[in-house]
C-alpha positions in Angstrom: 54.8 61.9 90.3 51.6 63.7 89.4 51.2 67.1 91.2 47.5 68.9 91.0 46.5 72.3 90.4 47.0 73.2 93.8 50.3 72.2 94.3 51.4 74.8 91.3 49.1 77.3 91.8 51.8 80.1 92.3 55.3 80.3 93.2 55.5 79.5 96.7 53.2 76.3 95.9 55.9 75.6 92.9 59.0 75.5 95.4 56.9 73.2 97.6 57.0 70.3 94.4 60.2 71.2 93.7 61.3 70.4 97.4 59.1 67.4 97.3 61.0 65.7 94.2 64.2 66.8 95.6 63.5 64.6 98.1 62.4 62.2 95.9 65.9 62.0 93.9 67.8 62.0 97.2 66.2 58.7 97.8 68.1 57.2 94.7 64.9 57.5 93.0 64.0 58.8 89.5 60.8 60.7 88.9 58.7 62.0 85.9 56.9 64.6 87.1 53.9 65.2 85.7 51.5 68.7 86.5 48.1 69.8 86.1 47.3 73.7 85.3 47.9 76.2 87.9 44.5 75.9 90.2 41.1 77.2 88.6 43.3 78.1 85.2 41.3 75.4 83.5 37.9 76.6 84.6 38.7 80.0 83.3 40.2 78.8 80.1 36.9 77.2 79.5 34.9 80.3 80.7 37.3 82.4 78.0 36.5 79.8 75.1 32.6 79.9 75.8 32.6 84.0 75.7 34.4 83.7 72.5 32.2 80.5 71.8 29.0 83.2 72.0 30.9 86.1 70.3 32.0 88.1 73.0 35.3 88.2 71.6 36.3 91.2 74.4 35.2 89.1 77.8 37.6 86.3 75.9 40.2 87.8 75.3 40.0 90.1 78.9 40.2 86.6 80.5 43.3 85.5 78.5 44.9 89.0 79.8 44.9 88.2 82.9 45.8 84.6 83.0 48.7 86.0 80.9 49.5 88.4 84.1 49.1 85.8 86.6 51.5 83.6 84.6 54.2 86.1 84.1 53.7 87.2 87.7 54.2 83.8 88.5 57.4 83.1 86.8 58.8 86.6 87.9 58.2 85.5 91.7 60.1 82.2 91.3 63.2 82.5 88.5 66.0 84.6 88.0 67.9 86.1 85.3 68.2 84.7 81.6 65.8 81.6 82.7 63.1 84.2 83.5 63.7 86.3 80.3 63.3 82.8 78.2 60.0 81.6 80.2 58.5 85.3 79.7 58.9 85.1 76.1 57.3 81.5 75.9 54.5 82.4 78.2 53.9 85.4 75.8 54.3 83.0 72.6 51.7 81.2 74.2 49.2 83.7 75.2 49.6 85.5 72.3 48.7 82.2 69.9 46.1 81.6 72.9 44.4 85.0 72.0 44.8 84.3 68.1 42.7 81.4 68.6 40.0 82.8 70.7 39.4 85.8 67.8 38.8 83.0 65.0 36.3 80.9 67.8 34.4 84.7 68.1 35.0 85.2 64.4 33.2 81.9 63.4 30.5 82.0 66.2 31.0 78.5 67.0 33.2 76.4 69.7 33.6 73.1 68.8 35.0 70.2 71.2 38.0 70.1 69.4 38.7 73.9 69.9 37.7 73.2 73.3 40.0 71.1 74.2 42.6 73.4 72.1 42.3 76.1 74.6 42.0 74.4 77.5 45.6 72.7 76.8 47.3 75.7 77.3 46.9 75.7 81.0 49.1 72.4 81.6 51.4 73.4 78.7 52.2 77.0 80.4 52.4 75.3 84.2 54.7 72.7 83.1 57.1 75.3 81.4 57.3 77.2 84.3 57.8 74.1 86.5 60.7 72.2 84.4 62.1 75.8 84.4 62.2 75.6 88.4 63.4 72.6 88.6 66.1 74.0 86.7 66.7 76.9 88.7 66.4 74.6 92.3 69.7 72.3 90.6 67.1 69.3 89.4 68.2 69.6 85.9 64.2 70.1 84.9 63.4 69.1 81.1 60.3 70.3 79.9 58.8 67.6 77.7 55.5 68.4 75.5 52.8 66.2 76.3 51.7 66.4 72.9 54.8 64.6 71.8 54.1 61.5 74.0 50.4 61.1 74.8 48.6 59.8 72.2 45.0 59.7 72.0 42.1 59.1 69.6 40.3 61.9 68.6 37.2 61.7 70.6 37.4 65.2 71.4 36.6 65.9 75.1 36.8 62.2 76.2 39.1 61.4 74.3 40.9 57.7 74.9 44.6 56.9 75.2 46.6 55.0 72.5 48.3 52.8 75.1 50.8 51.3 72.1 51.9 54.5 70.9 52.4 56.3 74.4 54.6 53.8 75.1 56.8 53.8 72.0 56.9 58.0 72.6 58.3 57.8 76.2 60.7 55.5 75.0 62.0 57.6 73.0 61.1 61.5 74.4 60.7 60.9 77.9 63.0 57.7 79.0 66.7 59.4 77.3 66.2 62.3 79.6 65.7 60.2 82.8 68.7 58.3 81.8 70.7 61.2 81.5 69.9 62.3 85.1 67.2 65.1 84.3 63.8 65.2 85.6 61.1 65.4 82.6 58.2 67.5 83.5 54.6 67.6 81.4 51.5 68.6 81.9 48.7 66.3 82.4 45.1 66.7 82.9 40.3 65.0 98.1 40.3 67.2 100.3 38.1 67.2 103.3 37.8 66.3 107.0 37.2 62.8 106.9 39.7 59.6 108.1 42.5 58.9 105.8 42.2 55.3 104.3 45.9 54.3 104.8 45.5 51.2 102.1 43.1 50.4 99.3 43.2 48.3 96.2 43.1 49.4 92.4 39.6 47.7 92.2 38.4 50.4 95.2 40.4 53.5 93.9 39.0 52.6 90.0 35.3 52.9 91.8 35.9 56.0 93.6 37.5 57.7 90.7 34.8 57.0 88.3 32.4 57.9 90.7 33.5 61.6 91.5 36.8 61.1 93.7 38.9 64.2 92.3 42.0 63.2 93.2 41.7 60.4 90.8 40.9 59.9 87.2 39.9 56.2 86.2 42.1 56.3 83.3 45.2 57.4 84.9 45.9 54.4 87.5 44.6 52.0 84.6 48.6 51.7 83.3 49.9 51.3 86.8 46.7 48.4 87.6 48.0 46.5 84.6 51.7 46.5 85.3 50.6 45.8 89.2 52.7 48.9 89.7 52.0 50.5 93.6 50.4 54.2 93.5 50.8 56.8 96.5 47.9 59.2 96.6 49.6 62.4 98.5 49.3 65.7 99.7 52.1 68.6 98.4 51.3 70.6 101.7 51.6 67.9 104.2 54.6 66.1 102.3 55.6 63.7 105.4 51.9 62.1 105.2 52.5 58.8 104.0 49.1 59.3 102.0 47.4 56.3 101.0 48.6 53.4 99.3 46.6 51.9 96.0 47.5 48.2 95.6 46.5 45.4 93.5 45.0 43.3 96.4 43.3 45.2 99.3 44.0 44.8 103.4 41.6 43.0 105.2 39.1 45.5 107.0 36.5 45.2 109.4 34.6 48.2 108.3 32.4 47.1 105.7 33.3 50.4 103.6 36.5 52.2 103.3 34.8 55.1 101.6 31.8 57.6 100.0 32.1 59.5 96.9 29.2 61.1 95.3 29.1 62.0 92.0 26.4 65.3 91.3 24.5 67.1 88.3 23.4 64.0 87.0 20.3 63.4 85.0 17.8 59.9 85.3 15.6 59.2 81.6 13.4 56.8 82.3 12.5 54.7 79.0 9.1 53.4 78.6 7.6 51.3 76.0 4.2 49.2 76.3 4.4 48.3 72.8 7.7 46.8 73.0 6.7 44.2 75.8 8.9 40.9 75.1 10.1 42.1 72.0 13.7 41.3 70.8 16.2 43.6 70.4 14.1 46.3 72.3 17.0 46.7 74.6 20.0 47.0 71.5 17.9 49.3 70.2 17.9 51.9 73.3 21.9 51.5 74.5 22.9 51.5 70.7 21.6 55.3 70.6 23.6 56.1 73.7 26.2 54.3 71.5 26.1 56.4 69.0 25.8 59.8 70.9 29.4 58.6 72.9 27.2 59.4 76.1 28.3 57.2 79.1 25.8 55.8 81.5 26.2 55.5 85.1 23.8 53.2 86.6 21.0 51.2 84.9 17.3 49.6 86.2 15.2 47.6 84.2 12.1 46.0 83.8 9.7 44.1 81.5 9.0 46.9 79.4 10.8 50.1 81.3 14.3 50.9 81.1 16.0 54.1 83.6 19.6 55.2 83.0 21.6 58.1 84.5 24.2 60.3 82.5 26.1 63.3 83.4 26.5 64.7 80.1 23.6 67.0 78.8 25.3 68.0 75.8 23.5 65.6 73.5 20.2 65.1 75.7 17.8 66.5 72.8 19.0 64.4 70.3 19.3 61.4 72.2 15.7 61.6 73.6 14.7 62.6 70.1 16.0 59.0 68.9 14.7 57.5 72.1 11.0 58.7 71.8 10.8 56.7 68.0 10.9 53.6 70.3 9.7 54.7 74.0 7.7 57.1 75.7 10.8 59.0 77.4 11.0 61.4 80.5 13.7 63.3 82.1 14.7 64.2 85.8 17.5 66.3 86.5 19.3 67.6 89.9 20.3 64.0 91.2 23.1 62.5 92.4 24.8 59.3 92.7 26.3 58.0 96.4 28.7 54.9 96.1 30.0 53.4 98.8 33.0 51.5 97.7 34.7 48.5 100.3 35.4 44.8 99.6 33.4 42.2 99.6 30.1 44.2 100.3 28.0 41.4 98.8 29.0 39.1 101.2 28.0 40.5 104.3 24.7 39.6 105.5 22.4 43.2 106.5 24.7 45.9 105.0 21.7 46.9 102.8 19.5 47.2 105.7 21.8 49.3 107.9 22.4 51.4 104.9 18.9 52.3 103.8 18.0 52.8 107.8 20.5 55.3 107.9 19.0 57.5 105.0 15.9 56.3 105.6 14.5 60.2 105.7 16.1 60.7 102.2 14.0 59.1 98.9 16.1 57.3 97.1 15.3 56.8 93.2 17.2 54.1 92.1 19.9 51.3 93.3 22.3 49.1 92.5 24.1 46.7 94.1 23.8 43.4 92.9 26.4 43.9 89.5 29.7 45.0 91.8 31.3 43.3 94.5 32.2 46.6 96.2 30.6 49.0 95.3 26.5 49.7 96.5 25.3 52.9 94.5 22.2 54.7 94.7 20.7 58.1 93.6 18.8 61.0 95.6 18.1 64.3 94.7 21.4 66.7 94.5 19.8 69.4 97.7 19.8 65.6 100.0 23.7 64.7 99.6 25.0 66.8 102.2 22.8 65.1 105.0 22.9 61.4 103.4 27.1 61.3 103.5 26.6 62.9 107.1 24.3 59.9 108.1 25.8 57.4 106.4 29.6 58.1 107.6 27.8 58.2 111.4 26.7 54.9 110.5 29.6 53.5 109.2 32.9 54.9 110.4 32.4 55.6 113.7 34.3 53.1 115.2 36.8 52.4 112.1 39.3 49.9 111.8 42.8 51.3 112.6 44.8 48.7 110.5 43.1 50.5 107.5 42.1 54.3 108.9 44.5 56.6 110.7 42.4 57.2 113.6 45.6 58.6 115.3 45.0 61.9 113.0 41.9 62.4 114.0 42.0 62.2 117.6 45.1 64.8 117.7 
C-alpha cells in the first residue's frame, strides 16, 4: 500500500493510514506499506539544498529548523510515552546530520545531483519512522524498514533506475521475514480534481498517464506489478470506502473513445535544422546520440527531410546539448509549452477522432502532434497560458455523456 504526501502530512492524516491498513489486515490481508514525505516536505528540502547550493548557508539551515519543528510537533501530537522519546531522538539524529550536510553543500559552493538527492531523502526516511512508530502505537506491530536497505538503484543521480534483481533478493531477505512474522513493514518511497472517476483502466493506459504528468502515478512504480500481471488500486486516504480505480492488464470495453487527459507543462520544443545534411546517413544517430549522452529524455518527436523537433522537460543540460547540436544543425528553442495526451483504447481505430479533437480546440495553435506511433494515446503541444481552456473544451467534447460501465457518473450527479 503506497500512501502520498497528503495522507501523512500531520498526525490526524497519519491515524487516517493507520485506520486504513487496519482495515486492510482485518481482511486477512498482509500489507507493506510504503509512504511518501509529509506533504510539500520534499519541495522545501529542495528549496533548503539550493540556498545552501548558492551559499546561503543561514536560509538552509532556517528551513531545516523548521521542518525539524514540524516533525517533532508531529510525532508529539500522535505518540505517547517511551515510543515518542525514541522517535524525537531519531528525528533529531536526523536533522542534526541533515544540517551537517547542508553546511559542507554552503561550504563547497556547489550542489551536485547526488547531494540532491541526499537531502531530499530525508523527507521519506523521517515520515516513515514516524509512521512504523504509529503503527506501533495503533497495535499493528509497525517495523520501520530503511529503503536504502532494499531499493537498489543505479547511480543516475536524480533519475536514477531500479536494479529489479537486487530489489528482489533485499525484500526477500529485509522486508518478506517481517511480514511473515505478522508485522507491517513501513518505508519510504518517492489526482485530485473534479472530474469523473474512471472506475477501470489497463496498465497500458495508467503507464501513459503517468508518464505524461498524472501525479498519482510514477511510470516506474506499476512497471513490477504490470509484469507480474499483479492488479493495482489507485485510492484516496480521505474517502477510504471509494473503491478508487482499478489498473488491470487488459482494459473494459468503453464507448467513450477516451477515458482520460493529462497534461504535462514547462516543457521546451528545439527544433533541429540542417540543409546541409539533406539525405545524409546517420544525420539522425548523430542528433538523438547527443541527447543520449546528456541522459535528457524526449517526449514527443516530428521529423522531416532535413528538420528534426523534439520536446524535453529538463533544462538542466539545454546549453550544452544545443552547443553539440549547433556543430550539426542550425538549432532554436521555444519554451512555455505543454503537452495534452488523451489516453483511451484503440484510438487509432476509430474513424473522425482527430477531427472532433482538433474542432474542439480549434481556437488554440497547436505546435506539434502525434498520434500515429501509440494505439492510445493522441498527444499534442500548445503553449503553457492555453491548457486551462483546451482540457475545458476537450472534456465538453468528450465526456459529456460518459459511459457508466467505465465512469461513475453516479458521483457526479449527487
Amino acid at each position: 500500500m503506497k500512501f502520498g504526501g497528503t495522507s501523512v502530512e500531520d498526525a490526524a492524516a497519519m491515524r487516517r493510514t493507520a485506520a486504513i491498513v487496519r482495515g486492510r489486515r482485518e481482511r486477512g490481508l498482509q500489507p507493506v506499506v510504503v509512504v511518501s514525505a509529509m506533504a510539500k516536505v520534499t519541495d522545501q528540502l529542495l528549496n533548503a539544498a539550493a540556498c545552501a547550493g548558492r551559499g546561503c548557508k543561514a536560509d538552509a539551515l532556517a528551513i531545516s529548523s523548521r521542518l525539524r519543528h514540524r516533525h517533532i510537533e508531529t510525532a508529539n501530537d500522535l505518540l505517547c510515552g517511551e515510543l515518542f522519546t525514541e522517535v524525537e531522538a531519531s528525528i533529531h539524529r536526523r536533522f542534526d546530520s541533515l544540517d551537517d550536510l547542508l553546511r559542507g553543500i554552503a561550504a563547497v559552493g556547489e550542489l551536485t545531483p547526488r547531494t540532491s538527492d541526499k537531502v531530499v531523502s530525508y523527507g521519506e526516511r523521517l515520515s516513515s519512522r514516524i509512521v512504523a512508530a504509529a503503527f506501533a502505537q495503533e497495535g499493528l506491530n509497525g517495523a520501520h524498514v530503511d529503503a536504502r536497505r532494499c531499493i537498489l538503484t543505479d547511480s543516475n543521480y536524480g533519475k536514477a533506475v531500479p536494479q529489479e534483481a537486487g530489489i528482489e533478493r533485499a525484500l526477500a531477505v529485509e522486508v518478506l521475514p517481517l511480514v511473515e512474522a505478522g508485522k507491517t513493514p513501513v518505508m519510504g518511497g518517492f489526482i485530485g480534481a473534479d472530474a469523473l472517476r474512471v472506475k477501470a483502466i489497463s496498465f497500458e493506459e495508467a503507464a501513459e498517464l503517468a508518464y505524461f504528468g498524472a501525479k498519482v502515478l510514477h511510470p516506474a512504480t506499476i512497471l513490477p506489478a504490470v509484469q507480474k500481471s499483479i492488479p493495482v488500486w489507485v485510492l484516496n486516504s480521505r474517502n477510504a470506502a471509494n473503491e478508487g480505480t482499478r489498473i488491470t492488464a487488459v482494459a473494459p470495453p468503453c464507448a467513450s473513445p477516451f477515458k482520460s487527459i493529462a497534461v504535462k507543462k514547462r516543457l521546451t520544443i528545439i527544433d533541429i535544422v540542417a540543409n546541409r545534411m539533406l539525405m545524409s546517413h546517420g544525420y539522425l544517430k548523430a542528433v538523438f546520440d547527443i541527447f543520449d549522452r546528456y541522459h535528457c529524455i524526449i517526449d514527443m518527436v516530428s521529423t522531416s527531410e532535413v528538420s528534426v523537433s523534439v520536446t524535453v522537460d529538463s533544462n538542466q543540460r539545454l546549453p550544452e546539448i544545443c552547443a553539440e547540436l549547433e556543430k550539426i544543425a542550425d538549432v532554436k528553442l521555444e519554451g512555455s509549452k505543454a503537452l495534452i495526451c488523451m489516453v483511451g483504447e484503440d484510438i487509432r481505430g476509430q474513424s473522425g477522432i482527430s477531427g472532433r479533437v482538433f474542432s474542439a480546440i480549434r481556437h488554440v495553435n497547436v505546435r506539434m502532434i502525434s498520434q500515429g506511433a501509440s494505439e492510445i494515446n493522441m498527444s499534442f503541444m500548445i503553449e503553457e497560458a492555453d491548457v486551462e481552456e483546451a482540457v475545458r473544451a476537450l472534456h465538453h467534447e468528450f465526456f459529456s455523456a460518459p459511459d457508466a460501465t467505465v465512469f461513475d457518473i453516479e458521483a457526479r450527479s449527487v
